[in-house]
ZAKEVEX-160228 format. One record per residue (C-alpha): residue number from 1; residue in three letters; x, y negated, z. Coordinates in steps of 0.001 Angstrom, whole numbers. Layout:
! ZAKEVEX-160228
NUM | ALA | X | Y | Z
...
! end
This chain:
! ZAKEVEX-160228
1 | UNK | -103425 | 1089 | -41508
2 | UNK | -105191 | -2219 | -40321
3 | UNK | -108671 | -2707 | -40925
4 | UNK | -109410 | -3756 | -45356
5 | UNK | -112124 | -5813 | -44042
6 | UNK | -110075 | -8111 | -41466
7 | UNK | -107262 | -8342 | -44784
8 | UNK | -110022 | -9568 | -46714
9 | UNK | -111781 | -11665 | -44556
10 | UNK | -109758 | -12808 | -42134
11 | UNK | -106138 | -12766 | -44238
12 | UNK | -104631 | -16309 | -42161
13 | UNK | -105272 | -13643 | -38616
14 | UNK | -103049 | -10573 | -40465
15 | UNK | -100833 | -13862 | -41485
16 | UNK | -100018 | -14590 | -37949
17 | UNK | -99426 | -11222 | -36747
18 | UNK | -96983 | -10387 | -39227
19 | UNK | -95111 | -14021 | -38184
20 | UNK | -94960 | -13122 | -34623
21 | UNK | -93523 | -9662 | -35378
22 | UNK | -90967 | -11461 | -37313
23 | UNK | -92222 | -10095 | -40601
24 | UNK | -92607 | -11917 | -43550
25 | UNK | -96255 | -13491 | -44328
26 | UNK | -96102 | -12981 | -47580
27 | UNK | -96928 | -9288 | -47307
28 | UNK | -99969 | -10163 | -46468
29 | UNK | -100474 | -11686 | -50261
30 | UNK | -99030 | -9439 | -52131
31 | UNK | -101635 | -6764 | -49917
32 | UNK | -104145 | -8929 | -50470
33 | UNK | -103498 | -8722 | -54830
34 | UNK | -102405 | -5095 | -54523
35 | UNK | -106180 | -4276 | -52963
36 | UNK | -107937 | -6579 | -55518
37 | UNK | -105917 | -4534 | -58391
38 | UNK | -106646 | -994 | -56335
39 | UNK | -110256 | -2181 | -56641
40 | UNK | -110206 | -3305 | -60124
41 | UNK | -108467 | -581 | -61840
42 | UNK | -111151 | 1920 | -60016
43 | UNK | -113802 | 283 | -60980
44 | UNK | -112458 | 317 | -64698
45 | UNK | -111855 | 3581 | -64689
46 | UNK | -115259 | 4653 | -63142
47 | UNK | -116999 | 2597 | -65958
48 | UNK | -115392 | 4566 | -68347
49 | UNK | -116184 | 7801 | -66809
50 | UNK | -119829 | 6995 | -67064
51 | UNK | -119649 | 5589 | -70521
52 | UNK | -118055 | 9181 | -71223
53 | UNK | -120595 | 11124 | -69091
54 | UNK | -123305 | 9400 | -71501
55 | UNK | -121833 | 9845 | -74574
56 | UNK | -121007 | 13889 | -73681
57 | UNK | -125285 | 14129 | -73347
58 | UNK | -125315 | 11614 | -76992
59 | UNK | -123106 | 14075 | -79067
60 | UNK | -124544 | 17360 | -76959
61 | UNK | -127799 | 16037 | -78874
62 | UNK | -127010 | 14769 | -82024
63 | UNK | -127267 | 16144 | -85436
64 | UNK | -124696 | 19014 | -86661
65 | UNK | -123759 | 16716 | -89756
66 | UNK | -123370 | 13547 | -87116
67 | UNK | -121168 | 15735 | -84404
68 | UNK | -117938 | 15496 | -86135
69 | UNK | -117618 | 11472 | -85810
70 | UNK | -119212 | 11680 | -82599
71 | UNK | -116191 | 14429 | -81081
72 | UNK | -113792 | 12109 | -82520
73 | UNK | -114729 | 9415 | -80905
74 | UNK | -115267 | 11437 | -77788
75 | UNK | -111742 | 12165 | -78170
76 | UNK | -110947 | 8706 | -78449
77 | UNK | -112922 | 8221 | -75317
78 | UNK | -111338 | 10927 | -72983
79 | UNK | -107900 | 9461 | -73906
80 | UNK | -108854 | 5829 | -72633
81 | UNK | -110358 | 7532 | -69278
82 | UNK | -106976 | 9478 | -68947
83 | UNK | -105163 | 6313 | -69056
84 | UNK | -108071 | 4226 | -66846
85 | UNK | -107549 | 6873 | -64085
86 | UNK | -103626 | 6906 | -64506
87 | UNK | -103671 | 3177 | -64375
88 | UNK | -106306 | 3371 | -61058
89 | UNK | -104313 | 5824 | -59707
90 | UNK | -100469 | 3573 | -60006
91 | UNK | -102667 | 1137 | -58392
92 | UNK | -103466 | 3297 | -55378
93 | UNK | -100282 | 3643 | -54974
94 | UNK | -98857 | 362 | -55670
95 | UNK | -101924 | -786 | -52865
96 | UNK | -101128 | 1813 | -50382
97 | UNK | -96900 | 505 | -50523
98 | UNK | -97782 | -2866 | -49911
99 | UNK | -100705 | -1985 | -46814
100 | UNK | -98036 | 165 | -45457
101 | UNK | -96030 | -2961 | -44745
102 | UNK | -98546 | -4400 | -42652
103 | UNK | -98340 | -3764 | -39508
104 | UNK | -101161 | -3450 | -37302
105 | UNK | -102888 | -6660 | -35799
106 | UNK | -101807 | -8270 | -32444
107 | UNK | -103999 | -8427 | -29694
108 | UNK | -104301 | -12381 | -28656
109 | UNK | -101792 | -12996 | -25723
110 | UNK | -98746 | -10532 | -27204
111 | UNK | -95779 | -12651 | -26958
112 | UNK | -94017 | -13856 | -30388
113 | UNK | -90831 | -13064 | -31226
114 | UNK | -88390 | -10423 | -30797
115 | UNK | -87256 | -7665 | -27086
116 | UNK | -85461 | -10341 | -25252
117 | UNK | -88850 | -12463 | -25410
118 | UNK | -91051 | -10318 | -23324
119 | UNK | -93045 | -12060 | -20677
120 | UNK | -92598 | -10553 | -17233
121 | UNK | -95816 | -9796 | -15333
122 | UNK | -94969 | -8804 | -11932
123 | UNK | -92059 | -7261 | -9785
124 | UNK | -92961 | -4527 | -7128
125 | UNK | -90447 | -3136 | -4308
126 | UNK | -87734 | -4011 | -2761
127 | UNK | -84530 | -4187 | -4841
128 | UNK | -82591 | -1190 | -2991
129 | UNK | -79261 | -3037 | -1292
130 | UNK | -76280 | -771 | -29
131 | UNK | -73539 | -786 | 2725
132 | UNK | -71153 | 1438 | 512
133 | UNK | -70599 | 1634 | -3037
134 | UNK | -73809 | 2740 | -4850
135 | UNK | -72517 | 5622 | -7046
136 | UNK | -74073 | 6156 | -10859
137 | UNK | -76570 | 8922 | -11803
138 | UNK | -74182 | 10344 | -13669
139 | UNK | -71682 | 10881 | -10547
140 | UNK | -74258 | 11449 | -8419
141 | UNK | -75185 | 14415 | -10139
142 | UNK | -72005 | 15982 | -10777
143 | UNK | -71639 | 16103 | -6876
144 | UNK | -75482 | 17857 | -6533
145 | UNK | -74254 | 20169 | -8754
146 | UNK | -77458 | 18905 | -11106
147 | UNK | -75985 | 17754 | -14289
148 | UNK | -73937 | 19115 | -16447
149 | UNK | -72850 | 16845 | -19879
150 | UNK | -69659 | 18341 | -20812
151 | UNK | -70960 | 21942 | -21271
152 | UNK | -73655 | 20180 | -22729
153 | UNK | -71776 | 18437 | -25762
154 | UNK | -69935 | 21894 | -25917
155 | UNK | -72989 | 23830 | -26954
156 | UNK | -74863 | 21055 | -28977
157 | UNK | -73018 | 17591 | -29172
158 | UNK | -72898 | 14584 | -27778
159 | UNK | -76262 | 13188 | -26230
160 | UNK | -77031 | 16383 | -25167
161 | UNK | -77033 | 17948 | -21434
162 | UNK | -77996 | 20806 | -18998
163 | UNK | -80444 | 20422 | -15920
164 | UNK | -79155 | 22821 | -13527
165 | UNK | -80128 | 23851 | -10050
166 | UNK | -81275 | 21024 | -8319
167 | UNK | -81353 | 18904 | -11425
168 | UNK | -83779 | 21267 | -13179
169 | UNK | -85634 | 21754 | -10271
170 | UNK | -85938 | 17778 | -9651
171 | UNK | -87759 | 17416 | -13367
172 | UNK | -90113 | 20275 | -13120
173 | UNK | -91190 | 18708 | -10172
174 | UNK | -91592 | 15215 | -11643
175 | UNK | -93748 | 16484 | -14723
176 | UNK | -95698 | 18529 | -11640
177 | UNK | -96429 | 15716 | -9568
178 | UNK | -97340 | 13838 | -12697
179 | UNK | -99553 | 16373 | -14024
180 | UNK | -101577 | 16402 | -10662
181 | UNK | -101808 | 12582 | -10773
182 | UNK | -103544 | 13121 | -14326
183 | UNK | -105793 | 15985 | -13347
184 | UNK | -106752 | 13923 | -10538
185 | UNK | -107659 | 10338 | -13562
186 | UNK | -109764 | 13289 | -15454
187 | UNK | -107076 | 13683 | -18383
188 | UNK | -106578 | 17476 | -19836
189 | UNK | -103357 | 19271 | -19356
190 | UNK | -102160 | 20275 | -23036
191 | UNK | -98669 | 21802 | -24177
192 | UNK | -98348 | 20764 | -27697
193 | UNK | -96276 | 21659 | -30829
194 | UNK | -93216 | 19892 | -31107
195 | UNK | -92793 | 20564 | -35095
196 | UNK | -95162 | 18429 | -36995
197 | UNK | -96546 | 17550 | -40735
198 | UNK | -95308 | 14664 | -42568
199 | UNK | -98906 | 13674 | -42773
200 | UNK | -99680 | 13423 | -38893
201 | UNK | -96099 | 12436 | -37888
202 | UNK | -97091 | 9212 | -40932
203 | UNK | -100433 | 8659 | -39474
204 | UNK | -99223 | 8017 | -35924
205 | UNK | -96848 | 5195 | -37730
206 | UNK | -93635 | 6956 | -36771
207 | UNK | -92380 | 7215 | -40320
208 | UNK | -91941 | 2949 | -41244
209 | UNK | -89035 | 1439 | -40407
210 | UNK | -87729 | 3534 | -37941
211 | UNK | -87695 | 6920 | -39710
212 | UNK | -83806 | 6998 | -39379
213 | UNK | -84831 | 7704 | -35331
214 | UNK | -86524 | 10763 | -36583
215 | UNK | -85275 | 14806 | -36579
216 | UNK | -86441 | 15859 | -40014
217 | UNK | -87016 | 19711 | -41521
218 | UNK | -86204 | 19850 | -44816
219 | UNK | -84815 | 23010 | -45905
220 | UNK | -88155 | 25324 | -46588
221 | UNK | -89852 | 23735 | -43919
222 | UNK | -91481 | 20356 | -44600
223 | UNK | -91990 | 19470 | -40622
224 | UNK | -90784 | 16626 | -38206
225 | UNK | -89225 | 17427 | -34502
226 | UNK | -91605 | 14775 | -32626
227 | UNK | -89897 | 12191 | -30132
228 | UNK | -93273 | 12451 | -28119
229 | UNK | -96100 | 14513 | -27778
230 | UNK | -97917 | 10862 | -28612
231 | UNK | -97605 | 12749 | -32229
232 | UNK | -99229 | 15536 | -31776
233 | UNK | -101953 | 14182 | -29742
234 | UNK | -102795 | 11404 | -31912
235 | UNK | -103640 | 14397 | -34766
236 | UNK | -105515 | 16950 | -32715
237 | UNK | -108749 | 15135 | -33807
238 | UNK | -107570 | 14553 | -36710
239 | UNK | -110316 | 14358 | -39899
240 | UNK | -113124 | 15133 | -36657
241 | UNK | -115915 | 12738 | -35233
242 | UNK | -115334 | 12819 | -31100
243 | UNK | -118068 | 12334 | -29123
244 | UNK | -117999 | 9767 | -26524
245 | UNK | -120894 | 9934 | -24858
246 | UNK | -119859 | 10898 | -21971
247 | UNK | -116815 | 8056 | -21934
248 | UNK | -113152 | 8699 | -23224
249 | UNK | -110973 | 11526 | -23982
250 | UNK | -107777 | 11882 | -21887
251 | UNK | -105511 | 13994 | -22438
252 | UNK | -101930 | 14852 | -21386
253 | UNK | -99268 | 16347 | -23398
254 | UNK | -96289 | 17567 | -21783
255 | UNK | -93585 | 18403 | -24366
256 | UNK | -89810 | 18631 | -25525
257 | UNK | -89174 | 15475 | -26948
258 | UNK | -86410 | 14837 | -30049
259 | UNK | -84659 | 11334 | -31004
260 | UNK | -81711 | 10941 | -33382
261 | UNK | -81024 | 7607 | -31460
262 | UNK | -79625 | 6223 | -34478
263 | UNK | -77932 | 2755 | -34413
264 | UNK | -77527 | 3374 | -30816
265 | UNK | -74088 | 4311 | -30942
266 | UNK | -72072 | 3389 | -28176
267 | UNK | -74916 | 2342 | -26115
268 | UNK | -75569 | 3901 | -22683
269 | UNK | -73458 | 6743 | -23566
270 | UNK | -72974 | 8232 | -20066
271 | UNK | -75110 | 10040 | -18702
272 | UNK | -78880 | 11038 | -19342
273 | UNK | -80410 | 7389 | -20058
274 | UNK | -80048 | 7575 | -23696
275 | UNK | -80533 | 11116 | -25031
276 | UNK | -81509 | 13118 | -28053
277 | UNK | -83343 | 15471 | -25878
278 | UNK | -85952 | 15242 | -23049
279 | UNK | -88927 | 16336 | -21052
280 | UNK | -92072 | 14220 | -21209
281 | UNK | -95998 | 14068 | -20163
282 | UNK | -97574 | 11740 | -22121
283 | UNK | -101651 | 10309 | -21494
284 | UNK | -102985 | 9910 | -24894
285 | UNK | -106552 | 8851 | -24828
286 | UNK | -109810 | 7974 | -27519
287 | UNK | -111425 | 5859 | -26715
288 | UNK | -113890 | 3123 | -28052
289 | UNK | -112638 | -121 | -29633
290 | UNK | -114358 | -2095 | -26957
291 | UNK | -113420 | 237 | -24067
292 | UNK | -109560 | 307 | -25390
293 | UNK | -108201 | -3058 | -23843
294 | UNK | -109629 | -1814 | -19758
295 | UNK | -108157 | 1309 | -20623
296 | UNK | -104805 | -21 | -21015
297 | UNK | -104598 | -1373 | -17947
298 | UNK | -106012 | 1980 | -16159
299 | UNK | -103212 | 3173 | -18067
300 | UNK | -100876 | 1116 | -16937
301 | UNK | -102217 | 1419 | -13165
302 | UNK | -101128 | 5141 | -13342
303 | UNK | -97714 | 4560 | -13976
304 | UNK | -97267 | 2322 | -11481
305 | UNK | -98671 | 4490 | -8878
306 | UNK | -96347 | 6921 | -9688
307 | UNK | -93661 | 4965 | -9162
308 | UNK | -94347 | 3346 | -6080
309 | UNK | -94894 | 6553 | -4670
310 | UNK | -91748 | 7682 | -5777
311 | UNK | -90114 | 4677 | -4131
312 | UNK | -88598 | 2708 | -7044
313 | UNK | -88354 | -1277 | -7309
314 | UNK | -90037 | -2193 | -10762
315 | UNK | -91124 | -4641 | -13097
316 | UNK | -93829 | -4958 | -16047
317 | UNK | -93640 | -6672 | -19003
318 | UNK | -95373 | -7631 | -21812
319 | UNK | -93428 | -6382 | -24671
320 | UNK | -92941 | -9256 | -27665
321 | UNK | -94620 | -8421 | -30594
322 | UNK | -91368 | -8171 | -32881
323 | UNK | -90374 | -5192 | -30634
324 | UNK | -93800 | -3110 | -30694
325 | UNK | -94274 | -753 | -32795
326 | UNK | -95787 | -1085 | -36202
327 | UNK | -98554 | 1007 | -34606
328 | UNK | -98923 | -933 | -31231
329 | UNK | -101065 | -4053 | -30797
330 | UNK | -100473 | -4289 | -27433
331 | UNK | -97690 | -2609 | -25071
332 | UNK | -96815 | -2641 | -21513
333 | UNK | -93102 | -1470 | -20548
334 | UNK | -92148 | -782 | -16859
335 | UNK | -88527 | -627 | -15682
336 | UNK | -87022 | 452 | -12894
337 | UNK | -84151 | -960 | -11183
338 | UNK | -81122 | 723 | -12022
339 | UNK | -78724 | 21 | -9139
340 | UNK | -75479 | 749 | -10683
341 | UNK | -76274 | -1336 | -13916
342 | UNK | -77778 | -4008 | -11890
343 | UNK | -80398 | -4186 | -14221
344 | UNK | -84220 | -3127 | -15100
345 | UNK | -84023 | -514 | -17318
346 | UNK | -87411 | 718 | -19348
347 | UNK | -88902 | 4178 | -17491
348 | UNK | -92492 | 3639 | -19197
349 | UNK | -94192 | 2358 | -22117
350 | UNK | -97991 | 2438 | -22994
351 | UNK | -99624 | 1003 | -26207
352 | UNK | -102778 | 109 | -26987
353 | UNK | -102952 | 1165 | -30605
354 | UNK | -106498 | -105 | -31328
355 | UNK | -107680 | 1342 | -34708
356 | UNK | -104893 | 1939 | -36667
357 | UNK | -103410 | 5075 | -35764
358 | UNK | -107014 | 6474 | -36311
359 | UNK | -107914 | 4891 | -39447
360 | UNK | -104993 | 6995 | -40950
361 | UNK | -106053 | 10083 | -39520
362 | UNK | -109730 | 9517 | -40226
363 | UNK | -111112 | 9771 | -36062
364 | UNK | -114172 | 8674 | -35829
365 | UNK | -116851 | 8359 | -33345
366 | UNK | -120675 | 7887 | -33466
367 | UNK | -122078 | 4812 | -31019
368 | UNK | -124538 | 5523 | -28995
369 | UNK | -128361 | 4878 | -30592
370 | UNK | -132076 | 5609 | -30693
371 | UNK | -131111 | 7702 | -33450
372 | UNK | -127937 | 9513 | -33193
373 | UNK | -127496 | 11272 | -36847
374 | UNK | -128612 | 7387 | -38176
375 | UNK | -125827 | 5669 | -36298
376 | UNK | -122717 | 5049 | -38555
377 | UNK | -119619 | 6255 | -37291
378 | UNK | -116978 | 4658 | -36371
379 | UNK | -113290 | 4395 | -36009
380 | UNK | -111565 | 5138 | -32104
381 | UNK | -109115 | 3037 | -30705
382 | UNK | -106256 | 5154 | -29307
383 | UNK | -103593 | 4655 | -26553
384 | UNK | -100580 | 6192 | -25334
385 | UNK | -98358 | 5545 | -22355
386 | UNK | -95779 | 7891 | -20202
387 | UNK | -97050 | 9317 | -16927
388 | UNK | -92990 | 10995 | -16345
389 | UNK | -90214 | 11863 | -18099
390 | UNK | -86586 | 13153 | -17432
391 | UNK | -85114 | 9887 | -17391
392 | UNK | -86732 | 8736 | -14311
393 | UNK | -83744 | 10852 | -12593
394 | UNK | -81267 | 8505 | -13343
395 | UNK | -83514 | 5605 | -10876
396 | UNK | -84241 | 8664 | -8632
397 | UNK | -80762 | 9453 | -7637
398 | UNK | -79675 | 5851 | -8026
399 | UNK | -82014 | 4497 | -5594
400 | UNK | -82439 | 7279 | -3015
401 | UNK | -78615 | 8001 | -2631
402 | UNK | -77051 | 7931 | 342
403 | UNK | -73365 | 6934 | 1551
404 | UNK | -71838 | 11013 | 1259
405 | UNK | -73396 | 11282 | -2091
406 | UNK | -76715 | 13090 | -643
407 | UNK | -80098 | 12236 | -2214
408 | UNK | -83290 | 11404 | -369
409 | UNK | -86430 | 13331 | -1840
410 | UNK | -89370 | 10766 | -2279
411 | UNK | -91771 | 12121 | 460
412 | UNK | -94980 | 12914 | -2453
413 | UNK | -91698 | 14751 | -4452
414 | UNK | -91485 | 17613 | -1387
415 | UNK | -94347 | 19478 | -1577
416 | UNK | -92797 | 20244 | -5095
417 | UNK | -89208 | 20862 | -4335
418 | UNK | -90091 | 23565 | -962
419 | UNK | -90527 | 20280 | 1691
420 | UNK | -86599 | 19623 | 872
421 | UNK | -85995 | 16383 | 2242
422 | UNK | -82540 | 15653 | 1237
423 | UNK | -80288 | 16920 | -1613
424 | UNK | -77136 | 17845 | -279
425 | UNK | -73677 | 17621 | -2429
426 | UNK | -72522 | 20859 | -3257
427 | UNK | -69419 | 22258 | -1546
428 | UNK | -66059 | 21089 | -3047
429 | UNK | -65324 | 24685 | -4161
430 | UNK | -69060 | 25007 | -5779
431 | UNK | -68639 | 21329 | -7496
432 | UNK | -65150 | 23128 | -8522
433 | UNK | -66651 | 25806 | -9990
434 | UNK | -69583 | 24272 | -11582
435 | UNK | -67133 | 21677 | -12941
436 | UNK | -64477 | 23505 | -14357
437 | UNK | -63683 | 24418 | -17763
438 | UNK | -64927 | 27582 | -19678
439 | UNK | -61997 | 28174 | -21964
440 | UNK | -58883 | 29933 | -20321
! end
């Protein structure tokens, strides 16, 4: 949730955030009256509450002969503070319906308007060029003997794949090298849960308008399949105060992510680009509100490291602010060049999520001061980006291939994979076999 004060104060700011998402500005009104009614309906009912606090102590001490009236009109009294705290209570609700559809505040700069009006930042690499016919991911790994979709959508459906051999061997050692790249920044390693409450899978923002994207529980187990370990990360300091004194806290989350990909049917349905299952690490970090906007960028700086080491042309963008997030103020996306597609396609993301994530959560922080128990807390700023995850294969093979179907192995990927230095197409009779049919 945004910040009350900024809605109160500042309502014509909220106004043209919600414009440049594309959302109507009028939610910021009807916020605005459902907070002033929120506020007014408490305060009625807590002025009743006293009134019958008082009045319990007036009839405890009155006359036997005068206690009779007096219960009656106690009576009278607890009925109107019944329907005072009903009323403040709809209100709550009412006032937490209509915050819920404001999203949280741009930072200044965030393009207007809706994905095709990013602003590109800068290109790095060369665009890989071939003397032969570039073959797709998806070919490319049917020859390695590294993919394997069909037995995939035999044992779970469509979207849905096995890593084998080289293939599995070719993530692991993409989450490895990208796990030593965030040892290296001073982020700690976790493996999180992949099953989370509605209430932390809510305060992260990941159950507005794109719910439908969501893998939901509901049969005796009230728990969400996360689509990134941003999820569980975001509540693992959940309802705490963080100290940092000693600067931010990074973490990494490597995880089994889940997305329905709803709406998406149709789109990039061969291959492993658009999945409902995948490997991730994800940096999450808190941080302090006025340490969160540099931290982005270190973010951001990772990534690309990564993937100039690993050899791939790229661009970043500045994603328009009708395509963040309702959680994101600011977010960074960097695609690789797909050579097949002859196109960008998005490998990374990383959001600066400011305040809001944590406001819902209730993470808070205490600034630094002469005196530490005096100073009063405040809420972190957290932010999220992806440091590798399996879909970075598909640029991998696409970029690195080589005229027989063979693969080069990025030189900082060896050390990983035994010093291989080139995948090798399997044999036509192990492709055969790898590729034929289980049913007789």
């Amino acid at each position: 949730m945004i910040d009350l004060a900024l809605l109160r104060d500042e309502p014509e700011l909220v106004r043209r955030s919600q414009t440049a998402r594309g959302n109507a500005p009028e939610t910021v009104d009807a916020a605005i009256e459902a907070d002033r009614s929120r506020r007014a309906a408490l305060a009625a009912f807590e002025e009743l509450r006293a009134e019958q606090n008082a009045f319990g102590k007036l009839v405890a001490k009155a006359p036997k002969d005068e206690k009779a009236a007096l219960v009656a009109q106690a009576k009278d009294l607890a009925d109107r503070v019944k329907q005072a705290q009903q009323a403040a209570n709809e209100a709550a609700d009412a006032a937490a319906d209509a915050l819920a559809r404001i999203e949280n505040v741009i930072i200044d700069g965030v393009p207007a308007g809706g994905e095709a009006d990013f602003v590109e930042l800068r290109r790095v690499g060369d665009v890989p060029t071939f003397d032969f016919e570039p073959r797709d991911h998806l070919e490319l790994g049917e020859m390695l003997g590294a993919i394997d979709m069909e037995r995939g959508a035999k044992v779970s459906g469509a979207r849905f794949y096995f890593l084998r051999g080289i293939g599995a061997r070719l993530e692991i050692a993409l989450m490895n090298l990208a796990l030593d790249k965030a040892l290296q920044a001073g982020f700690v390693p976790l493996i999180t849960p992949t099953l989370v409450r509605p209430e932390i899978m809510q305060g992260t923002g990941f159950l507005g308008e794109h719910a439908d994207e969501v893998y939901h529980l509901d049969k005796g187990d009230d728990l969400y399949l996360v689509g990134t370990s941003e999820v569980a990360l975001a509540g693992y300091h959940k309802d705490e105060i963080v100290d940092l004194a000693d600067g931010a806290l990074r973490y990494a989350g490597w995880s089994t992510c889940y997305r329905r990909e709803a709406g998406s049917h149709g789109k990039d349905t061969r291959g492993i680009i658009r999945v409902h299952q995948f490997n991730k690490l994800e940096m999450f970090v808190y941080t302090t509100v006025e340490e969160a906007e540099a931290e982005h960028l270190r973010l951001v700086a990772l990534q690309e490291e990564m993937l100039t080491a690993l050899g791939l042309s790229y661009r970043v963008i500045d994603v328009a602010a009708g395509d963040l997030g309702s959680s994101a103020a600011r977010k960074y996306d960097i695609e690789a060049w797909v050579p097949t597609q002859d196109a960008f396609r998005e490998l990374t993301s990383t959001s600066n999520c400011t305040t809001f994530q944590a406001r819902r959560l209730d993470v808070r922080h205490r600034p630094e001061s002469d005196d530490p128990k005096a100073a009063k807390t405040q809420f972190v700023a957290t932010l999220n980006g992806t440091l590798a995850t399996t879909r970075w294969i598909v640029a991998l093979l696409e970029t690195h291939q080589q005229a027989d179907g063979s693969v080069r192995v990025p030189e900082v990927l060896r050390p990983y994979l035994g010093g291989l230095e080139v995948i090798e197409p399997l044999p036509s009779k192990g492709r055969k076999a790898a590729d034929e049919s289980t049913t007789a």
